[in-house]
N, C-alpha and C positions, 0 to 999 in steps of 0.2 A: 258424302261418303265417310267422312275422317268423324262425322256427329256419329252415324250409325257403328262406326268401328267403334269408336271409344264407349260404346252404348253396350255393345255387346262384352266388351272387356269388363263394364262392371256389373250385369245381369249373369252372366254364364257364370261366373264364379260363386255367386249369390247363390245360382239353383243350385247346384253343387255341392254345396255348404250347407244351406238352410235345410231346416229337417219337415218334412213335410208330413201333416199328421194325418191318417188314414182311415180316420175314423169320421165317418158322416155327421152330420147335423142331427139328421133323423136318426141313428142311431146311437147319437148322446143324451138327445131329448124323452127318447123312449124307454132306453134301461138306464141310463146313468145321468138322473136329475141330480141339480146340489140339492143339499137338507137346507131347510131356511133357518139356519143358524147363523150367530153371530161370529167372527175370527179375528183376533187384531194382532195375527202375527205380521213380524215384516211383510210379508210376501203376499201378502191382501191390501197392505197402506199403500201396493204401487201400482200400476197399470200394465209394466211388463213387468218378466222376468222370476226368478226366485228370489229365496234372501239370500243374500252376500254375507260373508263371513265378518266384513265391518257391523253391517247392520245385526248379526244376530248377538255380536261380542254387547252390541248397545243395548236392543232387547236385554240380553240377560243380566247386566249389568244393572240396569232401571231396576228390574225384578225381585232380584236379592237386595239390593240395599233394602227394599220394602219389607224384605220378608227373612232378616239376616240370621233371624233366632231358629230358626228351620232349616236353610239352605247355605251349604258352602262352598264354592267356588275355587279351583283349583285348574291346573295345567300337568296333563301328566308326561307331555315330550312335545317333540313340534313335527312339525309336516317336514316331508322334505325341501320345500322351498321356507323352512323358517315362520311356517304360522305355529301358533303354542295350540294346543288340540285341548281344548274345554272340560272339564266333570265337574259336575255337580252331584254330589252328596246331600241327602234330605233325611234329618234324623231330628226326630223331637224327645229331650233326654226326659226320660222318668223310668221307672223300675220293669218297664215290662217287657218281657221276652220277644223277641225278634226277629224276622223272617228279611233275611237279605234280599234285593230285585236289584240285579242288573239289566239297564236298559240299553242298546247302543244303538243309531240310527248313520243313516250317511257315507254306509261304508263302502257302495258303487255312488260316486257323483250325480250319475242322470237317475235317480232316483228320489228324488226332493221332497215327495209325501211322507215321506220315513222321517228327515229332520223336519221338515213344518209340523207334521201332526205331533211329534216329542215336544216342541215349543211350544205347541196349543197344548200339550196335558200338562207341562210345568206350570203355564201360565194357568189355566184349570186347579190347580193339586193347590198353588196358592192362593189360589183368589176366592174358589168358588169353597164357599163355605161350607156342603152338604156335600163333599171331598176332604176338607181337611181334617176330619179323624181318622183318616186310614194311615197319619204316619204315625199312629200311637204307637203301632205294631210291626211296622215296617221300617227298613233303612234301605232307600233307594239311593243308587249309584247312576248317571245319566251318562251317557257322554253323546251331544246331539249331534255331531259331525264331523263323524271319524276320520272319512278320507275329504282333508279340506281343500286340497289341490284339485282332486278329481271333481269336484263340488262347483268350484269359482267356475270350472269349464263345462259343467254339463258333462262331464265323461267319467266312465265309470270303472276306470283305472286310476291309480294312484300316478304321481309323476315321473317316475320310473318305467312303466307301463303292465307295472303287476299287477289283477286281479287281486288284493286284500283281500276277499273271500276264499281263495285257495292256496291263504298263506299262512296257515293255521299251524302247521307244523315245520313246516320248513323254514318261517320265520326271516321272510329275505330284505322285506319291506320295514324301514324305520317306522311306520305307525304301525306297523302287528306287534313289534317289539313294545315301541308304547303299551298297546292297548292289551295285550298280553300281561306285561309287565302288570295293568294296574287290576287285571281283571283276577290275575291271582291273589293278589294283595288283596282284596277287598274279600273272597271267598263265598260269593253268592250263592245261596240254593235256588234261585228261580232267575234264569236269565231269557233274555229274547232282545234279540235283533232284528231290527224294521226294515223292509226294503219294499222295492214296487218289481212287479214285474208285466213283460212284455205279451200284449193281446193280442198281436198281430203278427206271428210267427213265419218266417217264410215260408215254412213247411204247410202249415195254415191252407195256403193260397192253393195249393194241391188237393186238400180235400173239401168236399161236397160238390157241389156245380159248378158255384163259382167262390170257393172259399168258405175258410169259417174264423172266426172272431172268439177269444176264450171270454166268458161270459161274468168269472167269479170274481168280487169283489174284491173278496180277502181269498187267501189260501193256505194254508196251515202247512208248516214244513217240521215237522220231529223225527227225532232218529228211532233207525231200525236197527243200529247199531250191534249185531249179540254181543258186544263186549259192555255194554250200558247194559248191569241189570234189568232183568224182564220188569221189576216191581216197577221200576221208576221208569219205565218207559211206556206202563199199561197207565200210571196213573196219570203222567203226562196230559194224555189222550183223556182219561175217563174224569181227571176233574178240570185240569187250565183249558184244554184247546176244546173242552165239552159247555164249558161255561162261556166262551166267547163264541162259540157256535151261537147259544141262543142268544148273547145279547146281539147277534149282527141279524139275525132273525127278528128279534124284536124294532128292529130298526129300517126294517126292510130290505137289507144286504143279503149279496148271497155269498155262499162259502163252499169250499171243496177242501180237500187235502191237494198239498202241493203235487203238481202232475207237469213237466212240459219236454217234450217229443225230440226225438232222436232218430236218427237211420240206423236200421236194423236189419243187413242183410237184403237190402235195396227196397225196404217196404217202410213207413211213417210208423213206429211203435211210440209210447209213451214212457217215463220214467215216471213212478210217483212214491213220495216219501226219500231222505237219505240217508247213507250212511257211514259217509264217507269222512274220516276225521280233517280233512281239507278244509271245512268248513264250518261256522260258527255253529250251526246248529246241533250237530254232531261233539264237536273239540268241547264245549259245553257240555254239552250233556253226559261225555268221558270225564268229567270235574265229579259226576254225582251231583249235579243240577239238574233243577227240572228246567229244559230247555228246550226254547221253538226259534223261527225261523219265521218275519211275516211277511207275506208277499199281496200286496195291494195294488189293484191292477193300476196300469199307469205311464209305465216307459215307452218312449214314442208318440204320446200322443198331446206334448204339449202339457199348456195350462188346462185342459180341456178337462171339467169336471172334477176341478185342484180341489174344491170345498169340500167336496164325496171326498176323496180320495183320505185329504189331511183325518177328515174325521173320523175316516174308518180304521185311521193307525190308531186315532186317539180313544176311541171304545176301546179295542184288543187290548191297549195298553192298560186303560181304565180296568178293564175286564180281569187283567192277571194280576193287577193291584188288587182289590176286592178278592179274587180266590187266596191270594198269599195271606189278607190279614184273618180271612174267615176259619180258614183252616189249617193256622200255625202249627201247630201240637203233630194233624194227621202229617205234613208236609216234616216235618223235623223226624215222624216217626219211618216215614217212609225210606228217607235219606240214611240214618243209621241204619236201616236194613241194609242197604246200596250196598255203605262202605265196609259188611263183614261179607259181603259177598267171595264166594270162592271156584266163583264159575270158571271153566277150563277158556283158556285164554284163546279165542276164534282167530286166524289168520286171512282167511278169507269168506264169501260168502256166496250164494246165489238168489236171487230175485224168482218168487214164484211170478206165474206168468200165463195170465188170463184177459179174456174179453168183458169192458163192463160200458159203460152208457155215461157219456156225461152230458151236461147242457151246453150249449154253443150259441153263437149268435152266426144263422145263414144270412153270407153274406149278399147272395143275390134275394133275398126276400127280405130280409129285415126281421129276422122274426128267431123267436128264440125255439131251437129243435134239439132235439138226442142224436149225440152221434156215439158210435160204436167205436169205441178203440181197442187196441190190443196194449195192457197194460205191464209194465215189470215192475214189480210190486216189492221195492225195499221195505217197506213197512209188513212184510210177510217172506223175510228172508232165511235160506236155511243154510248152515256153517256146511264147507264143503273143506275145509283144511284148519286141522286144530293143532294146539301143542299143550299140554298139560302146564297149568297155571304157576311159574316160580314162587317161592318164598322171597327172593331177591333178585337184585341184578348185581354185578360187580363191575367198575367201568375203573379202570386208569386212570390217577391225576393230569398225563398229558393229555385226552382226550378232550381238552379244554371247550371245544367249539361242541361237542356232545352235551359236555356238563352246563356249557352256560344255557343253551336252551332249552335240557331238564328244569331249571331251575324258575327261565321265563314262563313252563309251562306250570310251575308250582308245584312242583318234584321235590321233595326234600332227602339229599343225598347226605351220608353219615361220612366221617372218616373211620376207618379201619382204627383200631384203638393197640392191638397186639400184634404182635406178626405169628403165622399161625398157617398150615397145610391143611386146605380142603380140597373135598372131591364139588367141580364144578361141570356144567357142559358148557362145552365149545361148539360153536357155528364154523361146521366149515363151507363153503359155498362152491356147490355140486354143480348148477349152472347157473349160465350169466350170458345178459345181452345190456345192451344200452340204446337208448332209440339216438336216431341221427342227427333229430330236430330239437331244439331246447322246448320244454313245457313250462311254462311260470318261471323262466331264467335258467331253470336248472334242464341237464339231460339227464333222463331217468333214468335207473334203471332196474332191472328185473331178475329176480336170483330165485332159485329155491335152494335152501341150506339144510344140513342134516346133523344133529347136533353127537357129542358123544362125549365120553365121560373122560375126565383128565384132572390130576393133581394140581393146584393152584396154587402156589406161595405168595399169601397177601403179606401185608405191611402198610405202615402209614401212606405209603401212594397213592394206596387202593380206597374206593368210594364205594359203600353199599347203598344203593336205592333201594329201602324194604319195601313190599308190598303191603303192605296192615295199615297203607295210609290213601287216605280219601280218593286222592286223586290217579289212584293205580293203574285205572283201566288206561289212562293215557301212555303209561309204559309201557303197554301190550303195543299198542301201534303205530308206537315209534319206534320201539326197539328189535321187537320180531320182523326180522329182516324180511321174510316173504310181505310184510303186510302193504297194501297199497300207497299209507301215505307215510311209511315209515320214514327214518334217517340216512336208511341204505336204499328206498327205492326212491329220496329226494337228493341223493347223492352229498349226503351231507356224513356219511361216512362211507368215502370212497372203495369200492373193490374189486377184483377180478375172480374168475373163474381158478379152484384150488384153495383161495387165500380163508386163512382166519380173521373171524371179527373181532375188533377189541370188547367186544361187550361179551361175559357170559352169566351164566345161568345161576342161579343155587336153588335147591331144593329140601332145603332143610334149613332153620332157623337159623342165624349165627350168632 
């Protein structure tokens, strides 16, 4: 009796714990073969597990010494429990013009194809010979394992328990700061962020017979953003995520644009495309970068089909190296378009909203069929609440917790030089709620403001953020208090219903 109690005390806990992967035999055999390729990242030399943050500091360590003249090595903060967070820099110095690539992978933990496959295209970029000219043209930035804590455990929060992906603007988590920090510093025009995402949705289990299974290999996530110039966000589309279309076509992969499902008024809808500055894909691409989001099917299901998976980061990645060196000139040209843009600044938006067909895997058949969805379509959104685009913003020297995360976000704020009487608008805030429950730490909350015209007496205290510089579009959706992931709707500048914002307006040069 005391053998079976004691049997049961360490089984129960086991199934509890241990994550059980839901994905058939026969239906990893049938759509999702590995490529017979070769891999010598950590996490193929072992028989369990991923690579460990020991083991990859050693990989890359090997690596660079081999290849020092190319690649530099650096630490740009540390994790919250004290590991140092990795970049690598790849620049071969000669006189020719150059197209920055930010790369980051690892920034949910249970997502392990995103840093394996970034290690397999380093180890590729240096070794494999018929690669090594693409850094004639390029200066790549890596950093292979963002969130390292969430990493070590298989979880896909940092050790806090914040989502890193929807910390984009509110800045709660010591590695956003890090990686913020380095990602303005560095000033990339072409970034992308690797991640895997999940096949087997609860919501899933609901539709077809008996379930259905999402089918795409990769999925392409780019902003619909209307505050990101239309140029740079059509060309996104029509040359980076159009050119790794076909190389995963050529490879035998398949692809969709990012889509994954939601409760919609008690019925299964889908979301596809984002827009939301919360997130790297978006906050990116508000910089005037051309920037994506890769989602490689993956989470939940184990090692199961780890070779696919690593590989299919490592084309995409390959894929937007090749487009950046190919087409330097049109990509720089593109970008200077961005940054004179003078589009009226969007506060909010709506998602068109239509029925279209995707592929699936039925789960009671095993077979690959079209299922019909009803989709909201960020990548085809239209502004439903605008404000006419400022010359400036003016924020207060006390506002310090405002200004230093302008600055993480690569804001460059002026001091006031004269003291001097302008006409500014003022925010005053018309209504207000705040939800009950924290969201990503913070309670949110919710205001619509109405702004009006008032004398200002600046002086050396005061800070002007001009707009006539790159990274603009970010002040629109941090600072306009309606906007969803702003500083007032992350409560990072506190207020109530009646009160003025410290932040106002200028509409006119200063």
């Amino acid at each position: 009796m005391r053998i079976k109690f004691s049997f049961l005390l360490i089984i129960v806990p086991a199934l509890l714990f241990c994550q059980l992967n839901p994905q058939s035999k026969k239906i990893t055999e049938k759509f999702f073969p590995n490529p017979d390729i070769e891999i010598n990242t950590p996490a193929f030399n072992k028989k369990k597990g991923f690579t460990k943050y020991n083991e990859m500091m050693v990989y890359l360590d090997k690596i660079i010494a081999a290849h020092s003249d190319v690649v530099k090595l650096s630490f740009i903060g540390e994790s919250q429990k004290g590991k140092k967070i990795p970049m690598l820099v790849f620049n071969r110095s000669n006189n020719e013009d150059k197209v920055k690539i930010w790369f980051q992978a690892g920034l949910h933990g249970n997502e392990p194809a995103s840093t394996e496959g970034i290690l397999f295209f380093i180890q590729q970029l240096l070794t494999n010979k018929d690669f090594y000219y693409l850094l004639d043209k390029v200066t790549i930035a890596v950093v292979p394992m963002a969130n390292i804590d969430g990493y070590e455990k298989n979880n896909r929060y940092s050790a806090n328990g914040l989502d890193l992906n929807r910390d984009h603007t509110k800045l709660l988590a010591k590695e956003s700061i890090c990686l913020k920090r380095a990602f303005s510093d560095f000033g990339a025009e072409v970034s992308v962020d690797f991640h895997e995402y999940t096949p087997f949705r609860k919501d899933f289990a609901k539709l077809g017979a008996y379930g259905i299974a999402n089918i795409y290999d990769v999925m392409f996530l780019y902003s619909g953003n209307l505050n990101v110039p239309k140029e740079l966000r059509d060309y996104t589309n029509d040359r980076f995520v159009n050119n790794a279309r076909e190389v995963l076509v050529e490879n035998n992969l398949r692809y969709h644009d990012y889509v994954s499902s939601h409760k919609y008024q008690g019925s299964i809808h889908f979301k596809q495309g984002s827009n939301s500055a919360r997130s790297s894909c978006t906050s990116f691409a508000l910089t005037n970068s051309i920037s994506s989001l890769i989602e490689v099917r993956g989470v939940g299901i184990g090692k199961t089909s780890f070779k696919r998976r690593v590989n299919s980061t490592f084309l995409v990645a390959l894929s937007y190296l090749k487009s950046s060196y190919e087409n330097i000139y049109e990509i720089k040209d593109v970008i200077s378009k961005a940054n004179k843009s003078k589009a009226i600044a969007v506060l909010k938006s709506k998602s068109r909203i239509y029925k279209k067909n995707i592929q699936t895997i039925d789960l009671d058949k095993s077979e690959e069929v079209k299922f019909e969805i009803i989709v909201h379509d960020k990548l085809d959104a239209i502004a439903i609440s605008e404000r006419p685009r400022p010359e400036a913003y003016l924020i207060h020297k006390d506002e310090v917790s405002v200004i230093k995360k302008l600055q993480l976000l690569g804001l460059n704020l002026d001091s006031v030089l004269t003291e001097n009487e302008i006409v500014v608008e003022q925010y005053i805030i018309e209504e207000y709620a705040i939800d009950a429950m924290k969201y990503e730490g913070v309670f949110m909350q919710k205001v619509k403001a109405k702004t009006t015209s008032v004398v200002l007496k600046i002086n050396s205290e005061w800070l002007v953020l001009n707009m006539n510089q790159r990274k603009s579009n970010l002040a629109i959706e941090v600072l306009e208090p309606e906007a969803p992931n702003s500083f007032v709707s992350y409560s990072v500048i506190p207020t109530e219903k009646g009160a003025t914002l410290p932040i106002y307006r200028v509409n006119k040069k200063l």
